[in-house]
C-alpha positions as CSV (number, residue, x, y, z in Angstrom):
1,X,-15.8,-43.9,9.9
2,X,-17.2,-41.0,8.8
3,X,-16.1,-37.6,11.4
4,X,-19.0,-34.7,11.9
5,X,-16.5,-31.8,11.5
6,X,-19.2,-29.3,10.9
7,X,-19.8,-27.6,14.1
8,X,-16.1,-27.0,14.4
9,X,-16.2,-25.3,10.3
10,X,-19.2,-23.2,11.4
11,X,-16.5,-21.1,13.7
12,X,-14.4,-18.2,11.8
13,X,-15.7,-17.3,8.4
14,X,-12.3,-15.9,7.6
15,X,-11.0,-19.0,8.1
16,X,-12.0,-20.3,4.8
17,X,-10.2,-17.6,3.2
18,X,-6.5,-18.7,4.5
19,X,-5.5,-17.5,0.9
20,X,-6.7,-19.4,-1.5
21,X,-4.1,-19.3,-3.8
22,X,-1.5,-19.9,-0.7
23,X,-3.0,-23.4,-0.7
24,X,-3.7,-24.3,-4.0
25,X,-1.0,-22.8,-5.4
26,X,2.0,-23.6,-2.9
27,X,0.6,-26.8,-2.0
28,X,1.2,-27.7,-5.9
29,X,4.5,-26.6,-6.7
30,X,6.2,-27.9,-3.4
31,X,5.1,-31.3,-3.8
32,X,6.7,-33.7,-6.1
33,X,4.3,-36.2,-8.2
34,X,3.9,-38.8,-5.2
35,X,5.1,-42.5,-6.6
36,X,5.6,-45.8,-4.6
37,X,9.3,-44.2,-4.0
38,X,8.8,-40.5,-4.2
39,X,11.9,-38.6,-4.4
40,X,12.5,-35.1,-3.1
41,X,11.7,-32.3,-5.4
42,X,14.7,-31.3,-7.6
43,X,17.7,-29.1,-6.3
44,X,17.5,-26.8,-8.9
45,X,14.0,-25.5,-8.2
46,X,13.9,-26.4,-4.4
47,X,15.5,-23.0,-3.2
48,X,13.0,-21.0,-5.2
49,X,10.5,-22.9,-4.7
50,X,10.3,-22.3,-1.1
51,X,11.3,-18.6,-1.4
52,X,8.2,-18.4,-3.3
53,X,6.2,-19.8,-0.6
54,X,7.7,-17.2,2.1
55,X,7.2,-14.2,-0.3
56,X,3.9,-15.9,-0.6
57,X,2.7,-15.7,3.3
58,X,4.7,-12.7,4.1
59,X,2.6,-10.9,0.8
60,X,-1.0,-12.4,1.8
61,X,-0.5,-11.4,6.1
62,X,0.6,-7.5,4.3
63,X,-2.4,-7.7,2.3
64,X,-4.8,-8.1,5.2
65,X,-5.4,-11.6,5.3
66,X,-7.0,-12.8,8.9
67,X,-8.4,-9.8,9.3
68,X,-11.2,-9.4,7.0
69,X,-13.1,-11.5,4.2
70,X,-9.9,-11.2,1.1
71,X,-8.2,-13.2,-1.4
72,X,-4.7,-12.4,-3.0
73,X,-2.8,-13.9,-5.6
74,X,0.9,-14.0,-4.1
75,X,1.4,-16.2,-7.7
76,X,0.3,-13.5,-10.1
77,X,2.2,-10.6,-8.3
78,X,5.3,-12.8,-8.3
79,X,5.0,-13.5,-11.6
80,X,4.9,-9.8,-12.8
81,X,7.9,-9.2,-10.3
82,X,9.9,-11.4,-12.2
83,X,9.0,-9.8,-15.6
84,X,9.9,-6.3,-14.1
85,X,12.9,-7.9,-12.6
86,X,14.1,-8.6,-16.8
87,X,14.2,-5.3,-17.1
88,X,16.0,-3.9,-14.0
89,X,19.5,-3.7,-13.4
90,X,22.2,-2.8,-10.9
91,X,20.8,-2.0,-7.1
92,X,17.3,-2.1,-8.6
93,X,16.9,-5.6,-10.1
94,X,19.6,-6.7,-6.7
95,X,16.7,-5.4,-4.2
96,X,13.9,-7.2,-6.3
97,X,15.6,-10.6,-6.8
98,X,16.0,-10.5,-2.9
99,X,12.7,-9.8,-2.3
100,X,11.7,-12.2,-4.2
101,X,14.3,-14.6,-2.8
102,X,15.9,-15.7,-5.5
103,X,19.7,-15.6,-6.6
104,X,19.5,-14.8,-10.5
105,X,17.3,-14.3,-13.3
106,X,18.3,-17.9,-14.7
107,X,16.7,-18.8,-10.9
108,X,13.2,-16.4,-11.9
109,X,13.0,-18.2,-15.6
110,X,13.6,-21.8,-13.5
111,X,10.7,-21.2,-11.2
112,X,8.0,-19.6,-14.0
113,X,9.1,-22.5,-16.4
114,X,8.6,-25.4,-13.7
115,X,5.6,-23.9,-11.6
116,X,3.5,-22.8,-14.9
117,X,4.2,-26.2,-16.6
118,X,2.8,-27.6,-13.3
119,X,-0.4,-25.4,-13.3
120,X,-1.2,-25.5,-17.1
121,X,-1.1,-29.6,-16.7
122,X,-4.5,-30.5,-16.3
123,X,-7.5,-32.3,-18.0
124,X,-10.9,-32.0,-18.4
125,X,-12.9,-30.7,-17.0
126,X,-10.3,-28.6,-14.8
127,X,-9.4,-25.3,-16.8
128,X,-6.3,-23.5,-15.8
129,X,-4.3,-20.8,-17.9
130,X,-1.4,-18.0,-17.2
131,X,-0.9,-14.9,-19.6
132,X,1.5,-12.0,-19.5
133,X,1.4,-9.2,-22.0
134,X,3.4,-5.6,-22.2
135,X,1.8,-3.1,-23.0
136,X,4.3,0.1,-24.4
137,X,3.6,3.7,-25.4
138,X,4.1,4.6,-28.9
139,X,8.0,5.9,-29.5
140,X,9.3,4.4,-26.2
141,X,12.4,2.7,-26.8
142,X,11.8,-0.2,-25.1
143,X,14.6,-3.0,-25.3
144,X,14.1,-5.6,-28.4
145,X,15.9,-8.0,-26.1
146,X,13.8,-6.9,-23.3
147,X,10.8,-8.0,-25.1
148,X,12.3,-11.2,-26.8
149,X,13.0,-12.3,-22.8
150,X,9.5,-11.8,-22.1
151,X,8.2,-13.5,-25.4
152,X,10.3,-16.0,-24.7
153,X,10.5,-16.9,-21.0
154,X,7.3,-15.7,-19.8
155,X,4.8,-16.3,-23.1
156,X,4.4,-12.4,-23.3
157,X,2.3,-10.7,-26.1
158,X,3.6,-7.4,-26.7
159,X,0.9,-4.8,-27.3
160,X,1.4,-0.6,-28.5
161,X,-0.6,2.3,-27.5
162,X,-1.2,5.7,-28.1
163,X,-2.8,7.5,-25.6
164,X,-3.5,5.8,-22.3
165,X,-7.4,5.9,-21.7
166,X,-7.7,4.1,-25.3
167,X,-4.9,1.7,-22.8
168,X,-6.8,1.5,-19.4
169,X,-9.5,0.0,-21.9
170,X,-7.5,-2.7,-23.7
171,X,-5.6,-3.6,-21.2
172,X,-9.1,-4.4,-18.8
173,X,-10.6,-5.9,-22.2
174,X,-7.8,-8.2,-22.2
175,X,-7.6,-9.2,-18.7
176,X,-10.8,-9.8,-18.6
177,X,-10.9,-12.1,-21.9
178,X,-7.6,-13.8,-19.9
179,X,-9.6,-14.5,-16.9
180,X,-13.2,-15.5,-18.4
181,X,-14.8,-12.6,-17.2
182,X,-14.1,-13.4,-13.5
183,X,-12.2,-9.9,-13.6
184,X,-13.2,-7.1,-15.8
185,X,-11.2,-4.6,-14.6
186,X,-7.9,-4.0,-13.1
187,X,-7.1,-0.4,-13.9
188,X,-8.9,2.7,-13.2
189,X,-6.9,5.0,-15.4
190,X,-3.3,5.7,-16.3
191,X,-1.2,8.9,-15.9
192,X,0.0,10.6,-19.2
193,X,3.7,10.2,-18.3
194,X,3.0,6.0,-18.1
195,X,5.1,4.6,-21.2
196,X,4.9,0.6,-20.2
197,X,2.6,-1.5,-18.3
198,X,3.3,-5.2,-17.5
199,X,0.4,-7.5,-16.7
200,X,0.1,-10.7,-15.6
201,X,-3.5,-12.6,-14.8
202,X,-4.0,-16.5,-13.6
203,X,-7.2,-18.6,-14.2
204,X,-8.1,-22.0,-12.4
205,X,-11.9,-23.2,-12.5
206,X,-12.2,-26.9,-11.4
207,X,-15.1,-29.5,-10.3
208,X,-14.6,-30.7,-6.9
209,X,-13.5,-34.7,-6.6
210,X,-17.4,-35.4,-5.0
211,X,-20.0,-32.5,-5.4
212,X,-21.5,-31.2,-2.3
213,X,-25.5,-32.4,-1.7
214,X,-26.8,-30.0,0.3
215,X,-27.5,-26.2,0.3
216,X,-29.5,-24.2,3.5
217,X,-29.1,-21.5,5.5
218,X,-27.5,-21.2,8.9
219,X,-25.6,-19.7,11.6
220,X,-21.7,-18.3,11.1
221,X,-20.0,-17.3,14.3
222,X,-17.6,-14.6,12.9
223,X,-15.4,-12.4,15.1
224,X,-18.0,-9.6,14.6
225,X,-20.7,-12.0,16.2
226,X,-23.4,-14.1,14.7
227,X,-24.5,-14.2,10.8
228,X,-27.1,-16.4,8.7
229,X,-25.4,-17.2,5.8
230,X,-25.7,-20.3,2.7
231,X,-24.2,-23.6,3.6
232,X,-23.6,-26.3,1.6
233,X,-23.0,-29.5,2.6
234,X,-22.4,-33.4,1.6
235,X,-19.8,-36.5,2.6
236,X,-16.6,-36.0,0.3
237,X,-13.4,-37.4,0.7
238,X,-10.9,-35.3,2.2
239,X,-7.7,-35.5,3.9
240,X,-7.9,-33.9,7.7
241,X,-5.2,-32.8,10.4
242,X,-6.3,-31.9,14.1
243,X,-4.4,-30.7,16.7
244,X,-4.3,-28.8,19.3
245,X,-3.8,-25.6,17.5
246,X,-6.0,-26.3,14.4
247,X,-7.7,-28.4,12.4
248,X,-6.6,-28.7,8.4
249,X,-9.2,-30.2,5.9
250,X,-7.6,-30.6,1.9
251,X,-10.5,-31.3,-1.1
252,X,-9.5,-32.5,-4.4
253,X,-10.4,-31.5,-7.6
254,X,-11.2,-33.8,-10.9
255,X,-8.6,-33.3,-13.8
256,X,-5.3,-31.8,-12.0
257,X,-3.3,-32.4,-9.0
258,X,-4.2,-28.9,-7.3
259,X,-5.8,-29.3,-3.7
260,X,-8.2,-27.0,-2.0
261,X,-6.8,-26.2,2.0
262,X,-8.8,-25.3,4.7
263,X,-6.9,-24.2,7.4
264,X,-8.6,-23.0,10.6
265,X,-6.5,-21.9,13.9
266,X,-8.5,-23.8,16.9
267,X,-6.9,-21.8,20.0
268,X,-6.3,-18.2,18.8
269,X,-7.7,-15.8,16.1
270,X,-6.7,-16.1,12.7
271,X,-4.5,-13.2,12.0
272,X,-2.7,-14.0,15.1
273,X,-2.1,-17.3,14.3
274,X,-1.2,-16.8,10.3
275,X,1.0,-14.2,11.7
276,X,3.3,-16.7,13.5
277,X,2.8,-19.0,10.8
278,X,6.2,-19.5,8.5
279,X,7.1,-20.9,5.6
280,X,8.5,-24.2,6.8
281,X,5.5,-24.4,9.0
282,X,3.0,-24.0,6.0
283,X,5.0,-26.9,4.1
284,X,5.4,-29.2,6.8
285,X,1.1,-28.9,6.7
286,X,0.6,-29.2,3.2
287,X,3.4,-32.0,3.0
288,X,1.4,-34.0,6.1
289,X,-1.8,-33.3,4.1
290,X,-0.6,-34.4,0.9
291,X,0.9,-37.8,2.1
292,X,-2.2,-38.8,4.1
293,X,-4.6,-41.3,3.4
294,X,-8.4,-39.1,2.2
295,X,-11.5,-40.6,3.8
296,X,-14.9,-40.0,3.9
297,X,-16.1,-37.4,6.1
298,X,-18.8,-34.8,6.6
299,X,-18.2,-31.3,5.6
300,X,-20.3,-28.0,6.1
301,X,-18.8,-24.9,4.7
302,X,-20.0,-22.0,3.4
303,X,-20.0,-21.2,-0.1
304,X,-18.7,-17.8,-0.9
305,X,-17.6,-15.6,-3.7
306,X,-14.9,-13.2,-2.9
307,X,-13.7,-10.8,-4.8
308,X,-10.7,-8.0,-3.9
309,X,-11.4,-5.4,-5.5
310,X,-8.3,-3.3,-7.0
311,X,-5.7,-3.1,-4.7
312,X,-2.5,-0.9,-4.5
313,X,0.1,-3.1,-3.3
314,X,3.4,-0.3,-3.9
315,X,2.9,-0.3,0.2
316,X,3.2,-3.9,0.9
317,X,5.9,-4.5,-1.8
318,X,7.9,-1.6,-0.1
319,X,7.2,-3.2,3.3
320,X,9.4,-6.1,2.2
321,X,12.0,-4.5,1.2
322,X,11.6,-3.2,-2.7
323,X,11.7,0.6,-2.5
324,X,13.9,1.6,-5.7
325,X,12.4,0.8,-8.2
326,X,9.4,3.1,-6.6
327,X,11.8,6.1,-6.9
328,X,13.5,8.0,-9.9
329,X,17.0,6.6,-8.5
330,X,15.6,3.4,-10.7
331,X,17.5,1.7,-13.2
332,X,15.2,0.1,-15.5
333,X,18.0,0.0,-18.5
334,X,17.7,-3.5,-19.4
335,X,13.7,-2.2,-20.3
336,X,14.3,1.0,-21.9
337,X,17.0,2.7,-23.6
338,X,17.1,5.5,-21.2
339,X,19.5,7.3,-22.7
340,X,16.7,8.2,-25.3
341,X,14.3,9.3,-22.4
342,X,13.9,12.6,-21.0
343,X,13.5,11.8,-17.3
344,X,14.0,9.4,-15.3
345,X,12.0,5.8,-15.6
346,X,10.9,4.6,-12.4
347,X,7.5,1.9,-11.4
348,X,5.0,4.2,-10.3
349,X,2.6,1.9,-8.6
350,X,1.4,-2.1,-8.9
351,X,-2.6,-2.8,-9.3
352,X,-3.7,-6.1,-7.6
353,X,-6.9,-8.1,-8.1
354,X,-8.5,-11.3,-7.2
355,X,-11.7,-13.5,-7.0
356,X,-12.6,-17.1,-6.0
357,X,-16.0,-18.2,-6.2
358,X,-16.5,-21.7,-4.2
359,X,-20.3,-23.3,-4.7
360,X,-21.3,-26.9,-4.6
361,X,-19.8,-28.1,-8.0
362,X,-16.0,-26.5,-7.2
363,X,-13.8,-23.4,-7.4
364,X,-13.2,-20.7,-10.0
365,X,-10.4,-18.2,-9.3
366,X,-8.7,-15.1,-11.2
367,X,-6.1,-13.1,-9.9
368,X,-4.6,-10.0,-12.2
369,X,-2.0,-7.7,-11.6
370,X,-0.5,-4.4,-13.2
371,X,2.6,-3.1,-13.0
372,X,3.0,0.2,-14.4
373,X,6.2,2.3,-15.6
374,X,6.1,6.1,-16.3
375,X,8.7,8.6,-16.3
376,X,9.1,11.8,-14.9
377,X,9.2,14.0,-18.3
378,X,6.7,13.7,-21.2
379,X,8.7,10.7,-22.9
380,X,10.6,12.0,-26.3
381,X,12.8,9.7,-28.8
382,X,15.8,11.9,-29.0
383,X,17.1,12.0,-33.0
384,X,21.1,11.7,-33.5
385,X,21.8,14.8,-36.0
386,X,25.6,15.4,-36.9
387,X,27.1,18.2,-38.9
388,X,29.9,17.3,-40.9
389,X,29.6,19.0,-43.8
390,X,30.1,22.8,-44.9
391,X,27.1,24.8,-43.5
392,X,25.6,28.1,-42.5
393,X,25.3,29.6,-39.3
394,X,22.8,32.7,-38.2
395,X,21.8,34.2,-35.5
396,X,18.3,35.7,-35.5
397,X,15.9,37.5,-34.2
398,X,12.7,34.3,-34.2
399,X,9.8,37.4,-34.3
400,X,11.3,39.5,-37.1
401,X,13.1,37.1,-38.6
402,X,15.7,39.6,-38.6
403,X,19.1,38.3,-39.4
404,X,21.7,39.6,-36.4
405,X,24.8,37.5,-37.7
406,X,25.2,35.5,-41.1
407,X,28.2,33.0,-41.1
408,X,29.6,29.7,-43.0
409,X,31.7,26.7,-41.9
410,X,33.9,25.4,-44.4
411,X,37.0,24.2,-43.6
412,X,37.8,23.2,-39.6
């Protein structure tokens, strides 16, 4: 039978917005394909896997989330993490690999390898895609094997520039051709001294399993009190938990395996209660959600388009725990031949953005995100010369051009 859950849904708008890609995206890469004798994920991807999934909620509850109408992709900022982590060595790349909670960089390829492959395998009419590009300043001496990782681990283009407004307007061009428009831009403008940017952006629009019927008008009781705001509504099958503490609700989509989760706290408010939320917790949901029977029920939501805005995440990133590489004590050797560098090479910030739009039909989501390196001098390829062969020596006045002291080498 059919369960009226819509005066219960009508109760925190913020609710709906437990993260988005928290739920589709965890949800997806923690569970195995279910068969008639489903097996445990494998061992080599289940430690990352669920160190994703904390740097996930520990991200999104830094980034705001319970306290206002927000969406973050935890995914895409992991994702360019791990590309900046290729080019980090020593105590920098050691303090990014933890925060990321992973071991190695044969543990980072693992995890992009098995969770894009995942994402990226879907069918009509479900559209899904994952892009990474670098983006270097004419003359940098950037690592060929730096780049080759990225090309060949992470499906990087590799793009040059020469001056960086002609680069604050390819690289928005190209995020938002990545992202279908959904984002147009992710950078503002660029310091002079920027010599590398790494981007990463992440696409998903799908068609829910059953359409919603209805659309109208109605009440929304949000913690700031009482708003009219668009509804829609329908019966779709759905997969529910209710307990004491709150009530779960997970929607399908038509062409992947990706779920939608609404999760909605019943007892407290919902930053309190995502902030005692933990990783294991957040599985154990999604892991009772995704081996439940669906059923029919009847399901009033708003629909809602959300959208970031540019965020600067350098504060919640140094909140858990990366702080080098934000510092000119940064080793970023295994990216740039710093030896050829005058100054030091350090990140000098990391550009977030991220939109879901969820109507009647289904769900279209973009997240982008910018990491960008600089140094602390006007960047200069240094040229090897060496004298070894007989030569003349002066010492001169540069205004005259008066010569002070003529000389020769010949013989050491």
């Amino acid at each position: 039978m059919a369960r009226d859950l819509m005066s219960r849904l009508k109760l925190i708008v913020t609710a709906l917005l437990v993260s988005l890609f928290i739920s589709l995206i965890a949800i997806f890469f923690n569970m195995a394909p279910k068969t008639e004798h489903s097996q445990p994920p494998a061992t080599v991807m289940a430690s990352p896997l669920d160190s994703y999934t904390g740097f996930a909620i520990r991200f999104s509850l830094k980034s705001g989330l319970g306290q206002r109408n927000t969406v973050v992709s935890p995914y895409s900022v992991y994702m360019a993490l791990l590309m900046l982590s290729e080019g980090a060595s020593g105590q920098t790349r050691s303090e990014l690999l933890t925060a990321l909670g992973l071991s190695s960089l044969s543990d980072a390829r693992e995890w992009f390898k098995e969770s894009t492959g995942r994402f990226l395998a879907c069918s009509t009419p479900t559209k899904t895609s994952i892009a990474n590009s670098i983006w270097v300043k004419k003359g940098v001496p950037v690592r060929d094997s730096f780049v080759k990782t990225l090309v060949d681990y992470y499906m990087a283009e590799k793009y040059t520039f020469t001056d960086t407004n002609s680069a604050v307007k390819d690289i928005n061009e190209w995020v938002s051709d990545k992202t279908q428009g959904l984002i147009k831009e992710i950078l503002k403008q660029l310091d002079e001294s920027s010599v590398v940017v790494l981007v990463n952006t992440v696409y998903f629009k799908s068609n829910w399993t059953t359409p919603f019927e209805n659309e109208y008008k109605d009440l929304f009781f949000s913690p700031k009190g009482t708003v009219e705001t668009e509804f829609m509504s329908g019966t779709v099958p759905a997969v529910t938990i209710e307990t004491e503490d709150y009530t779960a609700v997970m929607l399908g989509y038509k062409g992947t395996d990706i779920k939608f989760v609404i999760l909605m706290p019943r007892k407290t408010g919902l930053k309190e209660f995502m902030e005692g939320m933990t990783s294991e917790k957040l599985i154990s949901i999604f892991t009772e959600l995704a081996t439940s029977r669906e059923e029919n029920i009847k399901l009033s939501m708003p629909r809602f388009d959300v959208d970031s805005g540019i965020l600067e995440v350098k504060p919640v990133l140094k909140e858990m725990g990366i702080n080098n590489v934000f510092t000119p004590e940064a080793d970023l050797s295994a990216m740039i031949d710093t030896s050829k560098i005058l100054g030091n090479v350090y990140v000098d910030d990391v550009f977030h953005r991220a939109r879901v739009k969820v109507d009647t039909e289904g769900t279209e989501a973009a997240a982008a995100t910018a990491v960008v390196v600089r140094v602390t001098a006007v960047p200069l390829q240094v040229k090897a010369v060496k004298i070894d062969r007989p030569f003349a020596f002066f010492l001169i006045d540069p205004q005259t051009k008066a010569i002070i002291f003529a000389g020769s080498f010949v013989q050491p």
